[in-house]
N, C-alpha and C positions, 0 to 999 in steps of 0.2 A: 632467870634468863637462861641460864646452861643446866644439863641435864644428861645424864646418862640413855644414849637413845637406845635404849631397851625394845623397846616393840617392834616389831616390825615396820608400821607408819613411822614410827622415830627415825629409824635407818634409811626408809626411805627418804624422809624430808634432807637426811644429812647429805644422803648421796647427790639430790638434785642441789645444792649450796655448792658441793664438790664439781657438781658437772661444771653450773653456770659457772664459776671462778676458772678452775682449772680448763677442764674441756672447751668450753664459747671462747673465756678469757684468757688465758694464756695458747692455746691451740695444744694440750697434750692429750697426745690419744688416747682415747675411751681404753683401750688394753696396758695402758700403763698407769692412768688411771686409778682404773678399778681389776685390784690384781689377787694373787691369789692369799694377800694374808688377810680378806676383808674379816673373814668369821673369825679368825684369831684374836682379832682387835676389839680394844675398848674403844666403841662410838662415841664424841659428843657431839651434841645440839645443841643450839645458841635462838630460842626467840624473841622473838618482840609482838607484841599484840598477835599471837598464834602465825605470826609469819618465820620463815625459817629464814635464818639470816647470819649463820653463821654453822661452823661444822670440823672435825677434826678427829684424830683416833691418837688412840696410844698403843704402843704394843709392848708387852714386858718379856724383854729379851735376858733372861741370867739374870743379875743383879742392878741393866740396865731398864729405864723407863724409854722407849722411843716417842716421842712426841713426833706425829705425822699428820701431816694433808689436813694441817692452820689453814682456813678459810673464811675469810668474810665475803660475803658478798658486796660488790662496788658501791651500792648506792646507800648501804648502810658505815662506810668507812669512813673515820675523823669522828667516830662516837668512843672511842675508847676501847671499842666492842674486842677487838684483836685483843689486845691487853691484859681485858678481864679474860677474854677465854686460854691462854697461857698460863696464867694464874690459876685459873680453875684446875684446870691440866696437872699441874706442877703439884696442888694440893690432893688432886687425887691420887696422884699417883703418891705421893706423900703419908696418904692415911693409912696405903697399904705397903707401905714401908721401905720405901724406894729413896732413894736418897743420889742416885744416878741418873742425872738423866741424859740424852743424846737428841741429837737430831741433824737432819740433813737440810739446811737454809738455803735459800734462797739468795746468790753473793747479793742482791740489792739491800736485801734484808738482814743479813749478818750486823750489822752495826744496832739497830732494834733489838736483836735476840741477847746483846751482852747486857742492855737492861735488864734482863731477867740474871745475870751471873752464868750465861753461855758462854764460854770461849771457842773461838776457832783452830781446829787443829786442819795442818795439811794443806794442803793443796788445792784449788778448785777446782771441780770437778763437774761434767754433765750427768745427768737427769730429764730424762725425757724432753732435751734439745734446751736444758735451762742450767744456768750457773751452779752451783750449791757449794755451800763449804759442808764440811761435817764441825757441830760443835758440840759440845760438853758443859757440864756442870756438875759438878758434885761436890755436896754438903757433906758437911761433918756433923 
């Protein structure tokens, strides 16, 4: 189901997952969006029957893994889909020896992300007109 969007049509397929969610769905502008760490980042993809339906990047900062821009698409949601692609995430960044990882949540979503062993540090804070805590994890 998830995959490294490597090609080009990969990244495409990811970015339109990112628009519909983000852009349509939550109203955040196309320039915050889609910003300038796109090519730094590890893409994923998530399909189902060659439909794209899920999407995400990580970016490896110093000794940290960032987990960024988790998307499902709505009408694929309450399939577990979010879940496994966190997981997937977590293990790749895992293979290549990261043991750090971080991310910026979504405060509705903070409570979700400590099932993974995220915690919240700080304060909440906006992101392109939306909540987020910063959390963390790191394995021994």
């Amino acid at each position: 189901m998830f995959r490294i969007a490597a090609s080009p049509a990969d990244r495409l397929k990811a970015h339109i997952v990112r628009g519909i969610v983000f852009v349509e769905g939550q109203h955040c502008p196309y320039d915050e969006e889609i910003d300038q760490h796109e090519d730094e980042a590890l893409h994923i993809l998530g399909e189902l029957d060659g439909e794209p339906v899920a999407a995400a990047r990580i970016r490896f900062l110093g000794d940290w893994a960032k987990l960024e821009r988790i998307a499902v698409r709505e009408a694929f949601r309450g399939r577990n889909i979010g879940s496994e692609l966190v997981e997937y995430m977590l293990a790749l960044a895992a293979e290549r020896g990261y043991r750090k990882f971080k991310m910026h949540a979504q405060a509705y979503l903070s409570d979700y992300y400590t099932r993974f062993g995220f915690v919240r540090q700080g304060e909440m804070f906006q992101e392109a007109g939306i909540d987020h805590y910063l959390m963390v994890r790191e394995d021994t």
